[in-house]
MIMAR-667011 format. One line per field, with one value per atom (N, C-alpha, C): residue number from 1; atom name; x, y, z. Coordinates in pm, whole numbers, plus 50000, padded with zeros to 5 digits. Example, Ala and Ser with C-alpha at 12.3 -4.5 7.8 and 13.67 -1.06 7.14 Angstrom:
// MIMAR-667011
milum <- 1, 1, 1, 2, 2, 2
nuvo <- N, CA, C, N, CA, C
u <- 51319, 51230, 51320, 51285, 51367, 51290
v <- 49431, 49550, 49670, 49775, 49894, 50003
w <- 50780, 50780, 50780, 50708, 50714, 50787
***
This chain:
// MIMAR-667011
milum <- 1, 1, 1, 2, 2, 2, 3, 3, 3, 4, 4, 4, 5, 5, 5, 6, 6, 6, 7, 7, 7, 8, 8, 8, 9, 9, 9, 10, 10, 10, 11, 11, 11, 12, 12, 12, 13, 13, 13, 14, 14, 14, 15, 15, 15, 16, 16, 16, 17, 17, 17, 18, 18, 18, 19, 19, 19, 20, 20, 20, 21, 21, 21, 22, 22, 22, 23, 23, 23, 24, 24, 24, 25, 25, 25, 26, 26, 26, 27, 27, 27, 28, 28, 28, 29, 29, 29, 30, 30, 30, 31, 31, 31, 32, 32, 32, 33, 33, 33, 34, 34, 34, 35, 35, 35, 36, 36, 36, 37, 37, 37, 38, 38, 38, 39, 39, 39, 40, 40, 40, 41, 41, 41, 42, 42, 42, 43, 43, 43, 44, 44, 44, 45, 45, 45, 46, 46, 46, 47, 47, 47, 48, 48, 48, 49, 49, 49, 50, 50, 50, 51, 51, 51, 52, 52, 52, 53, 53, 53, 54, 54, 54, 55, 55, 55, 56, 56, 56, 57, 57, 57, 58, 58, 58, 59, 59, 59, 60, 60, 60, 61, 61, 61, 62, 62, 62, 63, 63, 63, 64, 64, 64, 65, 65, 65, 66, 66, 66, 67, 67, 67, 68, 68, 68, 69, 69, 69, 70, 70, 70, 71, 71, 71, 72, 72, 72, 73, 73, 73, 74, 74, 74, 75, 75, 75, 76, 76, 76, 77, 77, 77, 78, 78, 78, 79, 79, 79, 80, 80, 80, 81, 81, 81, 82, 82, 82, 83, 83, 83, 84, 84, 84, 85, 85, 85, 86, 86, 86, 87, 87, 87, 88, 88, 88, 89, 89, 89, 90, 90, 90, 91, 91, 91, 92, 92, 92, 93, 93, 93, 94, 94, 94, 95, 95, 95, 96, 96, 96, 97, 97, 97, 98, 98, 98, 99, 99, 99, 100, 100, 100, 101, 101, 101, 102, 102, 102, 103, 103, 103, 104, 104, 104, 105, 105, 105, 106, 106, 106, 107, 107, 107, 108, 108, 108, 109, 109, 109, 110, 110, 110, 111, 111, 111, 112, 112, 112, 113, 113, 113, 114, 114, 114, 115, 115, 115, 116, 116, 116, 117, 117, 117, 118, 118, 118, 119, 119, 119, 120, 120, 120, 121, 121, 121, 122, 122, 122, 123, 123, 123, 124, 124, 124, 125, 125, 125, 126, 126, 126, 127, 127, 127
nuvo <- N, CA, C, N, CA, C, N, CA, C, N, CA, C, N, CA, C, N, CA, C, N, CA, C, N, CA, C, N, CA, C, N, CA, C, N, CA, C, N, CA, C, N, CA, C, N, CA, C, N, CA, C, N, CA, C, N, CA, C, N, CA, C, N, CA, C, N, CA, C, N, CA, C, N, CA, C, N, CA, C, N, CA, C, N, CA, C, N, CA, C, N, CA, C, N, CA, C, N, CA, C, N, CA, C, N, CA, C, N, CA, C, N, CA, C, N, CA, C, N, CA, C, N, CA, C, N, CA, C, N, CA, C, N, CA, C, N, CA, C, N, CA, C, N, CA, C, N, CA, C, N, CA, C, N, CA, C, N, CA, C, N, CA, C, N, CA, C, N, CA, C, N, CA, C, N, CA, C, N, CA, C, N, CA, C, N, CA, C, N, CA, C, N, CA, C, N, CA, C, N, CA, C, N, CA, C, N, CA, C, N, CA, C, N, CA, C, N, CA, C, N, CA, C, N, CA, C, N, CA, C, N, CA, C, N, CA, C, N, CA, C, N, CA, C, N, CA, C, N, CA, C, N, CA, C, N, CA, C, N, CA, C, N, CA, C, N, CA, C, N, CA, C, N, CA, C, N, CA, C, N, CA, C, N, CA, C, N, CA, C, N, CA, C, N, CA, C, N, CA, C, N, CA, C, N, CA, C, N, CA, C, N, CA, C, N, CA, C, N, CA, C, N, CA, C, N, CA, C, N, CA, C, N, CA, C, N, CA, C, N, CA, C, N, CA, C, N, CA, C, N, CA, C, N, CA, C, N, CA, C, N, CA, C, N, CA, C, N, CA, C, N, CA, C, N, CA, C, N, CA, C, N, CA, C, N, CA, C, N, CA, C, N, CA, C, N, CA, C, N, CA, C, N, CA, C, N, CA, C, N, CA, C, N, CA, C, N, CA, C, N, CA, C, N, CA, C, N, CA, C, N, CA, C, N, CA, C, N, CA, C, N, CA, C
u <- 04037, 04138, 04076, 04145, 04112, 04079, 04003, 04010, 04090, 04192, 04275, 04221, 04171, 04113, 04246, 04321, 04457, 04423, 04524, 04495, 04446, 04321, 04284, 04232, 04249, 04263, 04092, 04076, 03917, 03845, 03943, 03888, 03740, 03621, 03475, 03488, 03621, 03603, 03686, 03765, 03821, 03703, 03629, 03487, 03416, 03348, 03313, 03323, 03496, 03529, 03505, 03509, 03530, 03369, 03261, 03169, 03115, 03132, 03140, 03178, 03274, 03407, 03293, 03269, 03204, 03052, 02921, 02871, 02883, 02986, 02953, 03034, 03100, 03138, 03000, 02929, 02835, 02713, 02690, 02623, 02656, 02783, 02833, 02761, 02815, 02802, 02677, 02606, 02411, 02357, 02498, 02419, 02421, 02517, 02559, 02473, 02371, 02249, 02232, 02155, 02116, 02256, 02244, 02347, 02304, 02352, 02372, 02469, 02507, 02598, 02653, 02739, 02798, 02909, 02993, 03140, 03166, 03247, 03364, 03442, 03549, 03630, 03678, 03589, 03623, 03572, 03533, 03537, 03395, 03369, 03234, 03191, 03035, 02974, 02916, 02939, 02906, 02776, 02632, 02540, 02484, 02490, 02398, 02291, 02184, 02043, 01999, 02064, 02024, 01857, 01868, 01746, 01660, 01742, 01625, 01719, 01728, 01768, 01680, 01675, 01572, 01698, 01607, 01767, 01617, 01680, 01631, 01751, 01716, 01816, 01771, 01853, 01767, 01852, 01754, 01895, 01780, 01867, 01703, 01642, 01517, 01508, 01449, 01569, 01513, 01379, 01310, 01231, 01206, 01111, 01096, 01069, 01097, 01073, 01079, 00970, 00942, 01044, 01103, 01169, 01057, 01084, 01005, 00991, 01107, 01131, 01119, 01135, 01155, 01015, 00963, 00875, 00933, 00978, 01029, 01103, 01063, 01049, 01218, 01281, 01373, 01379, 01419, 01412, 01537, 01489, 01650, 01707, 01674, 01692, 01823, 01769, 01850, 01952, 02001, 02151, 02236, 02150, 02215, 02223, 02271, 02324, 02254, 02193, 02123, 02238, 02364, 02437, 02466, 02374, 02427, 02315, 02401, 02291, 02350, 02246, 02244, 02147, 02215, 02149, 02163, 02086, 02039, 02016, 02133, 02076, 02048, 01968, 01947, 01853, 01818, 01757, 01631, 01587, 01419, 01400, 01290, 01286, 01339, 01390, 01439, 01330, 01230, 01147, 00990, 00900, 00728, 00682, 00760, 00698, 00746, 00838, 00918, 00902, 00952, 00926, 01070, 01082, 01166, 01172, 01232, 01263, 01301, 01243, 01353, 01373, 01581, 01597, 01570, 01539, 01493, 01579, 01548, 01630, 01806, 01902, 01989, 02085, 02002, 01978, 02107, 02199, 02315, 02347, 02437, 02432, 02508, 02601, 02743, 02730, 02792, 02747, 02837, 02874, 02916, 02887, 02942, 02925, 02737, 02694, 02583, 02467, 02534, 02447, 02482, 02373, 02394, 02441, 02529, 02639, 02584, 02611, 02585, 02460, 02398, 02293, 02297, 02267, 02301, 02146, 02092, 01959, 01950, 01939, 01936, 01843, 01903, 01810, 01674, 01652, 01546, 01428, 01455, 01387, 01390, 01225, 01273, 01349, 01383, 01435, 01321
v <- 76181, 76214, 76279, 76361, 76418, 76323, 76387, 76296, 76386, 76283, 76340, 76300, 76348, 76280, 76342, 76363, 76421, 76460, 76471, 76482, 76394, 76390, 76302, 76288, 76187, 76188, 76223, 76314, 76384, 76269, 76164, 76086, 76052, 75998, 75951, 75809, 75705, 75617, 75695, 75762, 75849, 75895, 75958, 75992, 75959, 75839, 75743, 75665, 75663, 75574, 75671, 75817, 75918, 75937, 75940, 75923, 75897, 75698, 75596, 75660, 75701, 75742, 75889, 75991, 76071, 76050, 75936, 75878, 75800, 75718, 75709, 75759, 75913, 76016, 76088, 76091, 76197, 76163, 75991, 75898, 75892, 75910, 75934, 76061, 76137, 76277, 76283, 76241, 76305, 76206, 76137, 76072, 76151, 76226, 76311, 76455, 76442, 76560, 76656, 76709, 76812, 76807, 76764, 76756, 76772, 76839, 76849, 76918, 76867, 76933, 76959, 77020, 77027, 77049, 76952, 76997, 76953, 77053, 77037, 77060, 77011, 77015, 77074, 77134, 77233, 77109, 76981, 76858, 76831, 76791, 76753, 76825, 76773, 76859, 76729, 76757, 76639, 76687, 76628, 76724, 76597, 76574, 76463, 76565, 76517, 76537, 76494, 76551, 76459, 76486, 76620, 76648, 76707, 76804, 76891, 76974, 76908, 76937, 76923, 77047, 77009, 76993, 76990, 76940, 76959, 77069, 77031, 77064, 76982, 77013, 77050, 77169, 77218, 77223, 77178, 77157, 77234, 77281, 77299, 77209, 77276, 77402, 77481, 77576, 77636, 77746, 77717, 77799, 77951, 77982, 78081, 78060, 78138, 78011, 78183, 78158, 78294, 78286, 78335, 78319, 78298, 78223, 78209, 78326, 78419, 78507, 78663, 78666, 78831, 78773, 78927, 78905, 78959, 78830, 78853, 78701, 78729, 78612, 78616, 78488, 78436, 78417, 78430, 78380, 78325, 78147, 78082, 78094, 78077, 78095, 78177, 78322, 78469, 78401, 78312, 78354, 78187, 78069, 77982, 77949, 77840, 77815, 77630, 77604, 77460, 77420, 77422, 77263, 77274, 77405, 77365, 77327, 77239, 77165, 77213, 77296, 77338, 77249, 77207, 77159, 77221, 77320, 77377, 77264, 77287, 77196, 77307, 77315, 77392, 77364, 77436, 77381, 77404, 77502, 77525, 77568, 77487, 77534, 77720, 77702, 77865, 77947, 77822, 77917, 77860, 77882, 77850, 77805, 77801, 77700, 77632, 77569, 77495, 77350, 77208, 77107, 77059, 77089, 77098, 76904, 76846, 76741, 76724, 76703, 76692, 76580, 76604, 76454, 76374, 76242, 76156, 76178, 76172, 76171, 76108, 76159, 76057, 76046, 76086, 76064, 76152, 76098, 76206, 76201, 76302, 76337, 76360, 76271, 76354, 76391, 76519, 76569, 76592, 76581, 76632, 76704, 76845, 76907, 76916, 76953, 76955, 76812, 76743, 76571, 76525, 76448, 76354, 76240, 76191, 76052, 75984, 76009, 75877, 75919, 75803, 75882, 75720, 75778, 75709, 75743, 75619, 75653, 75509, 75605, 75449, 75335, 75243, 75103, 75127, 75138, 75104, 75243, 75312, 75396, 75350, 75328, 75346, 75398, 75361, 75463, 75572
w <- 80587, 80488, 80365, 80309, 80165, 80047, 79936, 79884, 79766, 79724, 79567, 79430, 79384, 79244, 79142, 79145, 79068, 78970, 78873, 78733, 78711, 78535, 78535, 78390, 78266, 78124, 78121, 78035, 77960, 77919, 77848, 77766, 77845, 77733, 77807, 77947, 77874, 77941, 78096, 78084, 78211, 78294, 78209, 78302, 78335, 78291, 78313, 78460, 78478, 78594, 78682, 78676, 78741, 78828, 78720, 78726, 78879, 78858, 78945, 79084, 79093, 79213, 79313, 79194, 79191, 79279, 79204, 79250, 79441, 79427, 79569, 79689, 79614, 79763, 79764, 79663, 79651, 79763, 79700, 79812, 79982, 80014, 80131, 80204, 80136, 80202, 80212, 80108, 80126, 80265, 80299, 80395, 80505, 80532, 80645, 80656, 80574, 80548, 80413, 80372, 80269, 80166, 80092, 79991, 79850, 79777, 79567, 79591, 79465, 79425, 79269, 79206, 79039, 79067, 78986, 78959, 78843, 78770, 78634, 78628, 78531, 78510, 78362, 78336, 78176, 78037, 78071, 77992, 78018, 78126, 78183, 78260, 78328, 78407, 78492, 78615, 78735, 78818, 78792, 78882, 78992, 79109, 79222, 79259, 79249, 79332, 79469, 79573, 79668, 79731, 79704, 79786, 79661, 79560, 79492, 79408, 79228, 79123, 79048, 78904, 78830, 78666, 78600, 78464, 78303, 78222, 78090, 78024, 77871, 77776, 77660, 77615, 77481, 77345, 77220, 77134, 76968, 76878, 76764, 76722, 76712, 76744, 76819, 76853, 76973, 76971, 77028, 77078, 77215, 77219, 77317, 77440, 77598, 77721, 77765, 77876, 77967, 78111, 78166, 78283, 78404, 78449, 78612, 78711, 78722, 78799, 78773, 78647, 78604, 78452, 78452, 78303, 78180, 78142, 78061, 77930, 77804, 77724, 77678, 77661, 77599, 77464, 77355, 77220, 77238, 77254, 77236, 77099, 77016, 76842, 76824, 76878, 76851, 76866, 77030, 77051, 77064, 77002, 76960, 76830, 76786, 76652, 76618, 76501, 76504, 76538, 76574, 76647, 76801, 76843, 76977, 77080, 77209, 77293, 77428, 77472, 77605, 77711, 77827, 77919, 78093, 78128, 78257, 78362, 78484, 78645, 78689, 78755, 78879, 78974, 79100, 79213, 79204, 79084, 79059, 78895, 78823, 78676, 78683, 78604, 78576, 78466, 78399, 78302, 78326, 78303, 78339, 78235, 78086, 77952, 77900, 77993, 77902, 78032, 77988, 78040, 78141, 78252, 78330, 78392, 78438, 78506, 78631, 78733, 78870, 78868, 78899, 78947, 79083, 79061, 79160, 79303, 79400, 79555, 79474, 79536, 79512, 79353, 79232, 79091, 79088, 78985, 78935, 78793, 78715, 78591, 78553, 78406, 78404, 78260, 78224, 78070, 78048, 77876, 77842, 77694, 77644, 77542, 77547, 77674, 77687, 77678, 77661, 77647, 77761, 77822, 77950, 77847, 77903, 77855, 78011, 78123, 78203, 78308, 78356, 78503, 78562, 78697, 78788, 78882, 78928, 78988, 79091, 79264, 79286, 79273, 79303, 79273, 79295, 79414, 79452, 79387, 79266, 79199, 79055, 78999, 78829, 78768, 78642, 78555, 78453
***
């Protein structure tokens, strides 16, 4: 059967439960093979690691970060503002100087306004 997550209130404690719900379909499916995934909803940002996510967050001040792929330098400064907080998932650091994180097998992430508010890591892994 489908699953309906309907409408559903923004509020943190809404996401929160959502989170949870989020968490163990996410757990399901990675059981059934190769699984990550991200979903939002314009409010939050939902990221599971099952196999291979990496996650930084950048806030001022910003600094400069070379891209991994193309040569070529970033000046975060130019095109943010001191109140804003950007946080990058993706499946491989996107830059070569800056301090990237992969999450743990399993590990998931729910943000919002660019801040991780909840993570979820299973048991049997530190925090």
């Amino acid at each position: 059967p489908a699953l309906d997550l309907g409408p559903r209130d923004p509020s943190p404690s809404a996401a929160a439960e959502l989170f949870g719900l989020l968490n163990r379909c996410s757990a399901h499916l990675a059981g059934q093979g190769i699984f990550n995934c991200l979903i939002s909803n314009g409010h939050w940002l939902y990221a599971y690691g099952g196999t291979k996510l990496h996650v930084i967050t950048r806030r001022a001040p910003f600094a400069k970060a070379t891209l991994a792929d193309v040569d070529l330098t970033v000046d975060f400064a130019e095109v943010t503002t001191e109140n804003d907080v950007v946080t990058i998932v993706s499946t491989e650091p996107l830059t070569t100087d800056e301090q990237w994180r992969a999450l743990a097998p399993g590990e998931s992430l729910l943000l919002v306004n660019g801040e991780i508010v909840e993570r979820a890591v299973p048991e049997l892994l530190p925090l």
